[in-house]
C-alpha positions in Angstrom: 38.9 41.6 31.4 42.5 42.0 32.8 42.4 39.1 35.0 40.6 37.1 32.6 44.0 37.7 30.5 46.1 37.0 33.8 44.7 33.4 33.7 45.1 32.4 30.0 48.7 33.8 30.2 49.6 31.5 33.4 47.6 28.5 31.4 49.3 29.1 28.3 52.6 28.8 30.6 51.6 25.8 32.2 51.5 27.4 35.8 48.2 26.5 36.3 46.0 23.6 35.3 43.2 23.3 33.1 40.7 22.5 36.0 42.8 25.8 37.7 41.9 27.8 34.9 37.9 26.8 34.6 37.3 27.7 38.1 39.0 30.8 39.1 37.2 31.7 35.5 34.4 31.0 37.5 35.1 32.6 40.4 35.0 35.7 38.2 31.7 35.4 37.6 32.6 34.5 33.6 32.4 31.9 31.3 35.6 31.2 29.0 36.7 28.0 26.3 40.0 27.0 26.6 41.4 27.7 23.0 43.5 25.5 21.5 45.6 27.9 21.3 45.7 28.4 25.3 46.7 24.6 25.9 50.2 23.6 27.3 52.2 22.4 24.2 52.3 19.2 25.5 48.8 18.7 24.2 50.3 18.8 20.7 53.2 16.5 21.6 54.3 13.1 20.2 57.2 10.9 21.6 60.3 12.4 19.8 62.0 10.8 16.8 65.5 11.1 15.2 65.8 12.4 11.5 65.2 14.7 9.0 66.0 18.0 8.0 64.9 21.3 9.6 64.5 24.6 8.1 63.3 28.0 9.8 63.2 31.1 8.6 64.2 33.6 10.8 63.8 37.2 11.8 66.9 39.1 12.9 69.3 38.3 10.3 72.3 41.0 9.3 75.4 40.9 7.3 77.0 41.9 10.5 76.2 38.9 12.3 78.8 36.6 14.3 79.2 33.6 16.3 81.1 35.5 19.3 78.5 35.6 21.7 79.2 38.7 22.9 77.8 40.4 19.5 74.7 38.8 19.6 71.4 41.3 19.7 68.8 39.6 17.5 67.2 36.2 17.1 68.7 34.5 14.0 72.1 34.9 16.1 70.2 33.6 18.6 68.9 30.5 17.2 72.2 29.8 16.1 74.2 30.2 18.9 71.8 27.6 20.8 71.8 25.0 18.2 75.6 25.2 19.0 76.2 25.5 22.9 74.9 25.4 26.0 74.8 27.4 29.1 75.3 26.4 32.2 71.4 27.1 33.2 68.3 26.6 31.2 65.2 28.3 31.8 62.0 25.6 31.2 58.4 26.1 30.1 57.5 27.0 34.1 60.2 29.9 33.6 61.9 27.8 36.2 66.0 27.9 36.2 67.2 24.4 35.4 70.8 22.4 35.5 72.0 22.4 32.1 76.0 22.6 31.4 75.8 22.7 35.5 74.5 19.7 37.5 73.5 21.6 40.6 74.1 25.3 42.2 73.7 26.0 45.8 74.1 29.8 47.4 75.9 30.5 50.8 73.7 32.2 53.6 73.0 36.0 52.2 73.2 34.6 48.1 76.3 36.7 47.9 78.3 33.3 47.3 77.3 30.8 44.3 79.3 27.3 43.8 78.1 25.5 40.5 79.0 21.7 40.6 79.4 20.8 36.4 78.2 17.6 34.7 81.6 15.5 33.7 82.4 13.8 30.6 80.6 16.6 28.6 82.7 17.5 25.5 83.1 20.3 22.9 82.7 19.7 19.3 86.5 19.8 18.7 87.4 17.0 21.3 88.1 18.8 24.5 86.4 17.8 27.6 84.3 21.1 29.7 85.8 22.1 32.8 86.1 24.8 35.2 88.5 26.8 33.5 86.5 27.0 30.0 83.0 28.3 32.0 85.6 31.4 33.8 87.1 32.6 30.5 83.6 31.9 28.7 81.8 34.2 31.2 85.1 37.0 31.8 85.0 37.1 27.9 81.5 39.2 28.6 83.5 41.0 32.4 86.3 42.6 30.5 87.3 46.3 30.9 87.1 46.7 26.7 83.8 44.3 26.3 80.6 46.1 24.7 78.6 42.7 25.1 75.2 43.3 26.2 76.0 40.9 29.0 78.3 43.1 31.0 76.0 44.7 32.6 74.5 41.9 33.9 77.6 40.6 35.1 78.5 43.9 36.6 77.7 42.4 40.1 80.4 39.6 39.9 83.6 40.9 41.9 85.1 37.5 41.2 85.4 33.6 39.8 87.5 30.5 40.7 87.9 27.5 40.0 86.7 24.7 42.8 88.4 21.7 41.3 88.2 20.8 37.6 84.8 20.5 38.1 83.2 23.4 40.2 83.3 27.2 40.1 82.7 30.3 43.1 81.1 33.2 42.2 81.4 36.1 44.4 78.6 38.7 43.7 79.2 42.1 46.0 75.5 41.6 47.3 73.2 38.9 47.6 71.5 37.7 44.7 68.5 35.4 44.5 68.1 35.6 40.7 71.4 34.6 40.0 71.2 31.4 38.5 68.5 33.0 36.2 71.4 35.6 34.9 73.4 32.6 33.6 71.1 31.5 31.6 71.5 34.9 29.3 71.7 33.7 25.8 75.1 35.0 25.7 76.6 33.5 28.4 77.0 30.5 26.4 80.4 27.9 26.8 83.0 28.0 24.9 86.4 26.5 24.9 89.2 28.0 27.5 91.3 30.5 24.9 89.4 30.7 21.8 89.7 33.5 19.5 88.2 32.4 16.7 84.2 31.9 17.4 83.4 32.0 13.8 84.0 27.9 14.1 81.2 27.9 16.2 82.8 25.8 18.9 80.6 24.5 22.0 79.1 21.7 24.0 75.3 22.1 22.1 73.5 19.3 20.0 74.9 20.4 16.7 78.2 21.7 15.0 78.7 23.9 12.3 78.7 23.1 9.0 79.0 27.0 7.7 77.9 30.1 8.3 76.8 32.7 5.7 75.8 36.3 8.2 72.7 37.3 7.8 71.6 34.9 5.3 72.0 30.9 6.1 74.1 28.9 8.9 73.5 24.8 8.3 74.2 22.8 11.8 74.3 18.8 11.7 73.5 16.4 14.4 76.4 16.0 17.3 77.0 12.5 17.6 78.6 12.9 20.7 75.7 15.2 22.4 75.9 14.8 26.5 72.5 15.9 26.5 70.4 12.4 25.6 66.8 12.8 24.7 67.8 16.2 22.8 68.8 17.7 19.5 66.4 14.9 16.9 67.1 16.5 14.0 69.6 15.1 11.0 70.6 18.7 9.5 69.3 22.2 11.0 69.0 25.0 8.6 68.6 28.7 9.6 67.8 31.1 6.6 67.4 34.8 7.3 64.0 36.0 6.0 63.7 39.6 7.1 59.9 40.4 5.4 57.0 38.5 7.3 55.2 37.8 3.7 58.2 36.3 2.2 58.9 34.1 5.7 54.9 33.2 5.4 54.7 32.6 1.7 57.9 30.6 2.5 56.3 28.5 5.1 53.4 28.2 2.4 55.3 26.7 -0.1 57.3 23.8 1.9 60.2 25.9 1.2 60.8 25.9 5.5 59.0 23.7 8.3 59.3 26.6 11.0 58.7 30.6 10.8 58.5 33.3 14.0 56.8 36.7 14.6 54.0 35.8 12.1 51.8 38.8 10.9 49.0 39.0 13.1 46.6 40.7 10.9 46.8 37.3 9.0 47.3 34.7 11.6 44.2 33.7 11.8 44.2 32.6 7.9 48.1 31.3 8.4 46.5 29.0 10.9 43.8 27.8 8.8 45.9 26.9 6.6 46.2 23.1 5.1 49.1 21.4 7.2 50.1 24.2 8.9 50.1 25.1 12.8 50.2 28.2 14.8 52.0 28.5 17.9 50.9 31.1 20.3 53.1 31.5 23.6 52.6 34.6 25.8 55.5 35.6 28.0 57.9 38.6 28.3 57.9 40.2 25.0 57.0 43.7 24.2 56.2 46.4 22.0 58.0 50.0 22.4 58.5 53.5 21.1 62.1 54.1 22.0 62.2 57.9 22.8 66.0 58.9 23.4 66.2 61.1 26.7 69.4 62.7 25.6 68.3 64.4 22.3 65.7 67.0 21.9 62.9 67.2 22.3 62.9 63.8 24.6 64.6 65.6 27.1 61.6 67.5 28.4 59.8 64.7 30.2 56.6 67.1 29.5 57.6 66.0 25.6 57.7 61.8 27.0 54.5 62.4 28.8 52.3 64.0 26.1 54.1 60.9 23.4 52.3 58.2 26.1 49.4 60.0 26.5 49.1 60.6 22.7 48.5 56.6 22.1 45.7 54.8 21.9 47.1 51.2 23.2 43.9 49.2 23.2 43.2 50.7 19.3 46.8 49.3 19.1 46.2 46.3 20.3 43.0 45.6 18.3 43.8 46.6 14.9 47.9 45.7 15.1 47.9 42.5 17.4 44.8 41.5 16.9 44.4 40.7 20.1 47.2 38.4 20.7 48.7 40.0 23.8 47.9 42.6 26.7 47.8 46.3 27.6 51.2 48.4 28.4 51.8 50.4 30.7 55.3 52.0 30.0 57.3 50.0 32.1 58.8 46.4 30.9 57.8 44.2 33.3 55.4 41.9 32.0 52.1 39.9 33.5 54.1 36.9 34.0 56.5 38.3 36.2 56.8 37.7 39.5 56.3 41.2 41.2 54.5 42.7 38.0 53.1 45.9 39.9 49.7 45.2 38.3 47.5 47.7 40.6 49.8 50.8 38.7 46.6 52.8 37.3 46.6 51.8 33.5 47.8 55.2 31.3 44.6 55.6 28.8 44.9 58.0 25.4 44.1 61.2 26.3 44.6 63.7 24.0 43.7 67.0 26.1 46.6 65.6 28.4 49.0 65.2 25.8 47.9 68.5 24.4 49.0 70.0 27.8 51.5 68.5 28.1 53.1 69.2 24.2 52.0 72.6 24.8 53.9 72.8 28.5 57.0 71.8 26.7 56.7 74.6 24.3 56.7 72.4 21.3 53.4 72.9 20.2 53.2 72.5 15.9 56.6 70.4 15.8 56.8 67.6 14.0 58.6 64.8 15.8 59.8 61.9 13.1 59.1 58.3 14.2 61.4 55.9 12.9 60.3 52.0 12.2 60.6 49.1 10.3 59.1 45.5 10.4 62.6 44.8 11.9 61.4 46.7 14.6 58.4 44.4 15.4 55.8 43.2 12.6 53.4 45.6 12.0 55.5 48.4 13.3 55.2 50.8 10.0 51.4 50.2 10.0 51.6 50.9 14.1 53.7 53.7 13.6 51.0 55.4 10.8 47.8 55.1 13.4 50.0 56.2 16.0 50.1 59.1 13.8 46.5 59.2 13.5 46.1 59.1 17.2 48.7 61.9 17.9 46.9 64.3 15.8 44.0 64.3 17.8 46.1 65.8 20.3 47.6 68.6 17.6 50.9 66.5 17.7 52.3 65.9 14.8 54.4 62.4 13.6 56.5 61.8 10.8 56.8 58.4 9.7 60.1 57.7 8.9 60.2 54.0 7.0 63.3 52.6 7.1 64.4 49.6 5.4 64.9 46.0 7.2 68.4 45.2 7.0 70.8 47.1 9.1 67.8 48.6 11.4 69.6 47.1 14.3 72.7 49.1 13.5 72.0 52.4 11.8 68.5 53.1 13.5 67.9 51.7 17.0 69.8 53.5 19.8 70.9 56.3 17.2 67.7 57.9 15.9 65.4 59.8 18.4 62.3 57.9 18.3 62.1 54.5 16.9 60.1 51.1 17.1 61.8 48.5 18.9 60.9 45.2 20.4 61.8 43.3 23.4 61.8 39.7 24.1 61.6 40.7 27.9 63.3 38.7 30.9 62.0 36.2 33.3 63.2 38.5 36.6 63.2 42.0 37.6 66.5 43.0 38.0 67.6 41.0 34.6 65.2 42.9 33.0 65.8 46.2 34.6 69.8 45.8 34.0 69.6 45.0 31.0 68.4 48.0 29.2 67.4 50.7 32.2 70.2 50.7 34.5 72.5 54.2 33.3 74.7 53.5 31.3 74.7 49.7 29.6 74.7 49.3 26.3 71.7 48.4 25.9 70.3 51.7 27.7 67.6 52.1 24.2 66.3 55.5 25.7 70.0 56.6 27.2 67.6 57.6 30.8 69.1 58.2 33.8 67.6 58.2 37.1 69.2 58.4 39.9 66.9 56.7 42.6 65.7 54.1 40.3 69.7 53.4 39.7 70.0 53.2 43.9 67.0 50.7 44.0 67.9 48.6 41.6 70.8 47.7 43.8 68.9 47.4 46.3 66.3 45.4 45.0 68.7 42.8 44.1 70.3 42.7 47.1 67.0 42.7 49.2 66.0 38.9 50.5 62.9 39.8 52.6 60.2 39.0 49.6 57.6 41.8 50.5 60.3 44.9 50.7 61.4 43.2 47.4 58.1 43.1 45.7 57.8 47.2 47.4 61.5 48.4 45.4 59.9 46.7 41.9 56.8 48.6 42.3 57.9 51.7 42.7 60.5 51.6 40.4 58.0 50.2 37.4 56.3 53.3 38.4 59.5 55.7 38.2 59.5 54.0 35.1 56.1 54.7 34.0 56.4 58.1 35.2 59.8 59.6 33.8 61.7 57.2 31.3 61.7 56.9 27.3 59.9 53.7 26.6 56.6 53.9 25.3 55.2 50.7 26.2 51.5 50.2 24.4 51.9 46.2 24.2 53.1 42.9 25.8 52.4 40.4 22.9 52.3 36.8 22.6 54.7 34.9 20.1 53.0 34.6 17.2 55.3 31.4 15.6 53.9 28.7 12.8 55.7 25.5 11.3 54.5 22.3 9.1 52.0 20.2 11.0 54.9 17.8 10.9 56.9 19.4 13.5 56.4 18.0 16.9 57.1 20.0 20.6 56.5 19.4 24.3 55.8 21.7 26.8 57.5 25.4 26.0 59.5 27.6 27.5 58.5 31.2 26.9 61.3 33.1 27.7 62.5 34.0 24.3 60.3 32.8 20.5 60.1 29.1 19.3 60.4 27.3 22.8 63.2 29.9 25.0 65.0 29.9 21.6 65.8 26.2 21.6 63.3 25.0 19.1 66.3 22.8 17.1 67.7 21.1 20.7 63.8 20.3 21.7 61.7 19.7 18.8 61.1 16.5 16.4 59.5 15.6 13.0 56.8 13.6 13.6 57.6 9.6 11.4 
């Protein structure tokens, strides 16, 4: 049923149309009911209304948190950060790059050069009207030789920035880019005022501004009066509360304590959804589902060790009994269905225990037991995941010790430091984004520390490549080099599993990050 999947994930997107969707069912030779669940948000829309008071509780919260942009790594930052600025490109429910902070872009011949005209008259919260300086020191705050922000890499192909006027800026790539706009729509490549140093105030151009800040447990946001962006950012008061455990954010939800809660458990969404004046929200994008396997520490350095770990899961036992079904197969490599050159004809890995058994045996490591750390910080479920994984491995005489380790501070004291741990992605709408971001040697955000050198060569390449089919050719084989040699265990791509009060109103959602690309407070409503 893979390409029955295919459809409802471009459906769910709103890529194709319902009538779309029916027939090339059809032309399957199956019969399928759009779900409710399946239809464009749109369907569940109202014509927006000011007012009211929002409250979410969030994943992703840590006493370590700040309103820098550069230090943001989970989503309650996240959420933040986009109630309070902007970028200068948004990224719609098509997965489409749109003018946001910019009012147009245009490339050169080759997409080596990139002008971006900006809108005028848009203001920060603290008086000061946007110009071409503030977008160069807001995007060089990421390029410096110091930085650790997870955006650097990203930005590594930007050899320089000027100023057009007050209200343009060049940038100078060192190869063509097509994908460029897409890059600036990284969520921390928001705008901020020319010369700040103090971010905690939470300064920008977005629909709200700070009322305070308490990391990792509650930020409150009011309404910007002066908002360039008409049409946007309803809501009175926005409240973000950190809720680490996914029963205490449900039971939350339950209560009336919050109107909005994301990663819901999916062993109970079913029930959640069911639930008087409650709705589900299920969006399928980018996100996925990983066993980060560090290539630099025994015994991940023996690819024989990486290959008998993938061949050691089960992933459609996974994705039954820990997804529920909300989502589609892995394959060890990050690029998702909805991509654009997803290199779907790879053969599927399957669990196959005599393989892994070969392989752990190959390796010499046959009888070691290999420790698997996780957390529900990781992704929901994970501990539960982690425990059949266990159950799968033995099969194969592998043994796994589940290490449980607690919520807060996973982000910091587990992930990228211990061996093997659970970890999700939210995934990125290109290749090269994606690929960049956590694959290329050497970024920060490198969760298996692999190095390959041909893979490092295409990516380059890719990126620079304009001729669409020798493009799509670089992706595929480097989501195989991928598949074949690197650390991630990928058993899942899995849908957004969100809920709020049947009182909350959306349109039309972007799925590039949860709760509508992470701008749920700038797009959503209370219904009157």
């Amino acid at each position: 049923m893979p390409k029955l999947k295919e459809l409802e994930i471009l459906f769910s997107q709103g890529k194709i149309t319902r009538r779309e969707f029916m027939a090339r069912v059809a032309a399957l030779g199956l019969t399928a009911a759009v779900s409710p669940a399946l239809l464009p948000a749109s369907a569940h829309g109202s014509t927006p209304k000011k007012g009211g008071r929002l409250r979410i509780g969030s994943t992703g919260a840590a006493t370590s948190d700040s309103l820098d942009p550069a230090t943001i790594n989970n989503m309650y930052p996240l959420f933040i950060n986009y109630q309070l600025r902007n970028n200068l490109v948004e990224v719609d429910h098509n997965t489409e790059p749109k003018p946001e902070l910019a009012e147009s872009w245009e490339a050169a011949p080759g997409a080596a050069k990139w002008i971006f005209k900006l809108r005028r008259d848009v203001e920060f919260h603290n008086g000061k009207t946007l110009d071409a300086e503030d977008v160069i020191f807001s995007i060089n705050h990421h390029r410096g030789e110091d930085s650790k922000s997870p955006a650097k890499p990203i930005l590594a192909i930007v050899k320089d920035i000027k100023t057009d006027g007050k209200h343009a800026v060049i940038f100078t790539l060192d190869a063509g880019n097509a994908d460029f706009p897409f890059i600036l729509n990284d969520y921390h490549l928001t705008i901020v005022p020319s010369g700040t140093t103090d971010f905690e105030k939470g300064i920008g151009t977005g629909g709200y501004t700070l009322i305070s800040h308490e990391p990792g447990v509650r930020a409150l946001v009011k309404r910007n009066p002066n908002y360039w962006n008409e049409g946007r950012a309803h809501f009175d008061v926005v409240e973000t509360i950190g809720i680490a455990d996914v029963n205490s954010r449900t039971n939350a939800l339950r209560a009336g304590q919050v109107d909005v809660i994301n990663r819901c458990e999916p062993k109970t969404f079913h029930l959640l959804k069911k639930s008087p004046g409650i709705q589900g929200i299920v969006n399928t994008g980018f996100k996925h589902y990983e066993w980060a396997m560090l290539c630099d520490m025994e015994p991940f350095k023996n690819n024989d060790v990486r290959l008998a770990m993938k061949y050691a899961i089960d992933r459609e036992q996974m994705l039954k009994q820990i997804i529920r079904g909300y989502g589609v197969l892995g394959n060890d490599h990050p690029i998702a269905p909805a991509n654009r050159y997803t290199y779907d004809k790879l053969p599927q890995r399957k669990y196959d225990p005599d393989k892994a058994r070969y392989h752990i045996k190959k390796a010499g490591i046959e009888g070691q037991t290999i420790d698997l750390h996780a957390a529900e910080a990781g992704f929901p479920g994970a501990v539960d995941a982690a425990v059949l994984y266990a159950e799968q491995a033995a099969k194969a005489g592998i043994k796994i010790n589940v290490v449980r380790e607690p919520n807060d501070g996973y982000y910091s004291n587990v992930w990228i430091k211990k061996p093997f741990c659970a970890i999700f992605w939210g995934g990125r709408p290109t290749e090269d984004w994606m690929f960049s971001t956590t694959y290329a040697e050497g970024v920060a955000w490198n969760d298996t520390h692999w190095k390959h050198a041909h893979f490092n060569k295409l990516l380059v390449a890719a990126r620079a490549e304009l001729d669409d089919n020798k493009r799509r050719e670089m992706y595929h084989e480097m989501q195989k080099i991928v598949h074949d040699d690197g650390g991630a265990i990928i058993f899942a791509f899995v849908s957004n599993l969100d809920a709020a009060t049947d009182k909350v109103k959306f349109g039309p959602q972007a799925v590039n990050w949860e709760l509508d690309g992470g701008k749920f407070a700038e797009r959503w409503w209370f219904e009157s």
